[in-house]
Every structure is written in structure tokens, then in C-alpha cells.
Backbone as CSV, one residue per row, in Angstrom:
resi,resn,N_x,N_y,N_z,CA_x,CA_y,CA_z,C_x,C_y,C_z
1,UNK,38.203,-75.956,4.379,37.524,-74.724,4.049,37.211,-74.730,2.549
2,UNK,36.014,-74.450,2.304,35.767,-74.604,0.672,36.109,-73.367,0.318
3,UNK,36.714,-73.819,-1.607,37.031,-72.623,-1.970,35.740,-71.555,-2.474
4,UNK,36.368,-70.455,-2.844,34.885,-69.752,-2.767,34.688,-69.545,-4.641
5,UNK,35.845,-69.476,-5.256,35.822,-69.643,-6.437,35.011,-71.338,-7.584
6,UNK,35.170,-72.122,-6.198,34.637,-73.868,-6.434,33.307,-73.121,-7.020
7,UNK,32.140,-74.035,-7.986,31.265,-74.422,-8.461,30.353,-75.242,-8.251
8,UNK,30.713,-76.018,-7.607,30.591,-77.396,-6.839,29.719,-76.622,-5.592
9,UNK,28.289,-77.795,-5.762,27.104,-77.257,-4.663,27.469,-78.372,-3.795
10,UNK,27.330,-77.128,-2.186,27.566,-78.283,-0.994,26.266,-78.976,-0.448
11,UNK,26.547,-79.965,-0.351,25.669,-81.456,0.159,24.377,-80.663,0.968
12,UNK,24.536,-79.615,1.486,23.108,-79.205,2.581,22.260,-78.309,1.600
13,UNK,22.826,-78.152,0.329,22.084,-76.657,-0.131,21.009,-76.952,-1.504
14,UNK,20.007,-77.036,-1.388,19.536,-77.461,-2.826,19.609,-77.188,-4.285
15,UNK,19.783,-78.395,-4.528,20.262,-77.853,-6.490,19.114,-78.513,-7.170
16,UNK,19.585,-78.817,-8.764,18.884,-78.529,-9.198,18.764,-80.936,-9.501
17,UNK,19.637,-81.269,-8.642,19.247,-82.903,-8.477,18.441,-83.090,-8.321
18,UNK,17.811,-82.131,-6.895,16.215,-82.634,-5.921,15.073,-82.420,-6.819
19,UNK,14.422,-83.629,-7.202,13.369,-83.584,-7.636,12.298,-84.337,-7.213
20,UNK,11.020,-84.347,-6.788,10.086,-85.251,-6.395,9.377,-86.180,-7.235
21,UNK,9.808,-87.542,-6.503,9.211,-88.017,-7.954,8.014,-88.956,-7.562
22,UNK,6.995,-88.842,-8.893,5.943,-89.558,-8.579,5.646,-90.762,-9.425
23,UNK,4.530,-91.281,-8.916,4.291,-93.023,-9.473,4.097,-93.152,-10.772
24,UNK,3.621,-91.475,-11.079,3.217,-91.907,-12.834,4.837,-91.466,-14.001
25,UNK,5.824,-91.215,-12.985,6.991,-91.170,-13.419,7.411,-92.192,-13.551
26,UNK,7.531,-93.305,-13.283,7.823,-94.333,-12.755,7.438,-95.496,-14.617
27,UNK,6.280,-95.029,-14.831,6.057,-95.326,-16.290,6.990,-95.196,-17.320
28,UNK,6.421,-93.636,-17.426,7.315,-93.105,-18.251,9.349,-93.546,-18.682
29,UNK,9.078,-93.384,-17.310,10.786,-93.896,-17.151,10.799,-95.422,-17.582
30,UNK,10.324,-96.147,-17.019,10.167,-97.642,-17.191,9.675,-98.027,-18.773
31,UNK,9.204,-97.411,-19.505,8.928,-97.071,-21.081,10.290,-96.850,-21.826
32,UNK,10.835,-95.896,-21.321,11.741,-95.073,-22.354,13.259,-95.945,-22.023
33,UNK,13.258,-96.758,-20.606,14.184,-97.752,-20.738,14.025,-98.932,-21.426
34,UNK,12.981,-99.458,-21.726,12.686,-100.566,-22.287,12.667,-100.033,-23.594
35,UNK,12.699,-98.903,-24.710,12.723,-98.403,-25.732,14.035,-98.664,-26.000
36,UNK,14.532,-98.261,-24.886,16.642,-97.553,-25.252,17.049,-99.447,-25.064
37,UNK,16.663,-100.175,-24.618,17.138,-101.830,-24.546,16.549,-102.402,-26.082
38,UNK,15.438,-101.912,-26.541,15.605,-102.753,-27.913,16.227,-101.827,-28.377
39,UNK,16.483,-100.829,-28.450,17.395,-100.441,-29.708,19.453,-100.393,-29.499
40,UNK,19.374,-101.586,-28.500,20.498,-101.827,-27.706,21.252,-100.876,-27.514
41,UNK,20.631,-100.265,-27.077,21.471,-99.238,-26.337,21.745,-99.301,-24.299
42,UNK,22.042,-100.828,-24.037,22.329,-101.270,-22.799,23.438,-102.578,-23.135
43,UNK,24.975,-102.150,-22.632,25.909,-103.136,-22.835,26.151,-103.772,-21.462
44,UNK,26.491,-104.961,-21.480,26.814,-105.569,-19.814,26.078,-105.142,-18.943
45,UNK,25.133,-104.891,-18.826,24.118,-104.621,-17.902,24.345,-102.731,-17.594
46,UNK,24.884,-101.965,-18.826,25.023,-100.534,-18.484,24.479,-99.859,-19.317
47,UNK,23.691,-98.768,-18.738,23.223,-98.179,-20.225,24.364,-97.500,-20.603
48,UNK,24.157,-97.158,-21.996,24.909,-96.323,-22.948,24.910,-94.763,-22.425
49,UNK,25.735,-93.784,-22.862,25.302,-92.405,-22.522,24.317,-91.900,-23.584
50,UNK,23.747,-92.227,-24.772,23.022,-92.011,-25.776,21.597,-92.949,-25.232
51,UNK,21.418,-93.408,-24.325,20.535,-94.134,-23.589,20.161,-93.078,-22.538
52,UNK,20.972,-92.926,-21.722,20.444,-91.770,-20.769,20.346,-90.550,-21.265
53,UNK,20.715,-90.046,-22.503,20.125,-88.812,-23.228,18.770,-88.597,-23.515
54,UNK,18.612,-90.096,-24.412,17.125,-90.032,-24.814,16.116,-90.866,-23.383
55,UNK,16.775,-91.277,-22.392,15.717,-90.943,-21.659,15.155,-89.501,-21.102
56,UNK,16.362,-88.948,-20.616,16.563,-87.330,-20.155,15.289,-87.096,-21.119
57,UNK,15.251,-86.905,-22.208,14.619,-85.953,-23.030,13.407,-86.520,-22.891
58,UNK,13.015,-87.492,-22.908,11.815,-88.081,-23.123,10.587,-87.932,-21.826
59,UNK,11.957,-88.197,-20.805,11.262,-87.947,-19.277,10.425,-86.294,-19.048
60,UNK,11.903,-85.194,-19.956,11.845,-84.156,-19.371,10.361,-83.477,-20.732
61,UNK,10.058,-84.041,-21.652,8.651,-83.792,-22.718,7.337,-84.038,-21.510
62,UNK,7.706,-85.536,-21.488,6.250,-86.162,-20.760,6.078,-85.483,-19.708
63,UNK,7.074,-85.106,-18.382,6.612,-84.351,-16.974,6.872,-83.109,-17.289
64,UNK,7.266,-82.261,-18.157,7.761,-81.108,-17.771,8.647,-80.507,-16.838
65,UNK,9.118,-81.099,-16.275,10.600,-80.807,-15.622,11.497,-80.931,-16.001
66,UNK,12.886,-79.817,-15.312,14.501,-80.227,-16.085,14.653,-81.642,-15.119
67,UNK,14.933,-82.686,-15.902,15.235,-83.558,-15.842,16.492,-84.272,-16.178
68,UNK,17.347,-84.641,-15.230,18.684,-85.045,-15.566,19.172,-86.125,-15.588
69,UNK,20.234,-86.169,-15.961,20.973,-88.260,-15.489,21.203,-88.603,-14.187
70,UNK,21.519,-87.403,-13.573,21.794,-87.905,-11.905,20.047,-88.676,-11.383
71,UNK,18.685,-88.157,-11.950,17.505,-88.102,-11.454,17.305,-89.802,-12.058
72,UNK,17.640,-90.173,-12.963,17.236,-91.682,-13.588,18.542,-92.652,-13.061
73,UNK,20.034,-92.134,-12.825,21.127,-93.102,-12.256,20.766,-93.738,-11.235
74,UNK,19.732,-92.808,-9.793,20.250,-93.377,-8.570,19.360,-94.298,-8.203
């Protein structure tokens, strides 16, 4: 039984993860990772958390959406 005080969104209910994403996202994103790799900000094959910040931000200028780390991790 979930608690009712929890915070935590259940798996059927939409938050604010679901986002649709399109091909010209796909740039953008693919840009701002190859930005955050020369300025090595990718160790052992992981990005940095100062890597997924400035993508976050960069993603969320160019499309206008809140844009998060869960939306560029999966």
C-alpha cells in the first residue's frame, strides 16, 4: 500500500519525465554532448554531472521545454 505522505510518482501517472521527442532534438543533444567531451567532461565512458547540467540547459534554451537528466540518461 503506498504511503500517502510518499512524493514519489507512481509508474501509471504522468510526470514531468514524459516528454516527446523529436529528430531535430536529436541534434541539439548530439551537439551539446560532443561540446561537454572536448571540454572533458566524460570519464570512463561516463559523463560528468557538470556534463549533464550543461546539456539540461542547453537542450532546455534550444527546444523550450523543462528538460531534465532523466530525458538525456535513457
Amino acid at each position: 500500500m503506498p504511503n500517502k505522505g510518499n512524493k514519489t510518482v507512481e509508474a501509471n501517472q504522468p510526470s514531468k519525465d514524459n516528454l516527446r521527442w523529436y529528430d531535430d532534438m536529436d541534434e541539439v543533444l548530439l551537439n551539446a554532448l560532443a561540446k561537454e567531451a572536448l571540454k572533458g567532461n566524460k570519464h570512463d565512458d561516463s559523463w560528468t554531472t557538470e556534463a549533464y547540467a550543461n546539456v539540461v540547459k542547453t537542450l532546455s534554451i534550444a527546444i523550450g521545454s523543462h528538460i531534465t537528466n532523466n530525458h538525456i540518461k535513457k
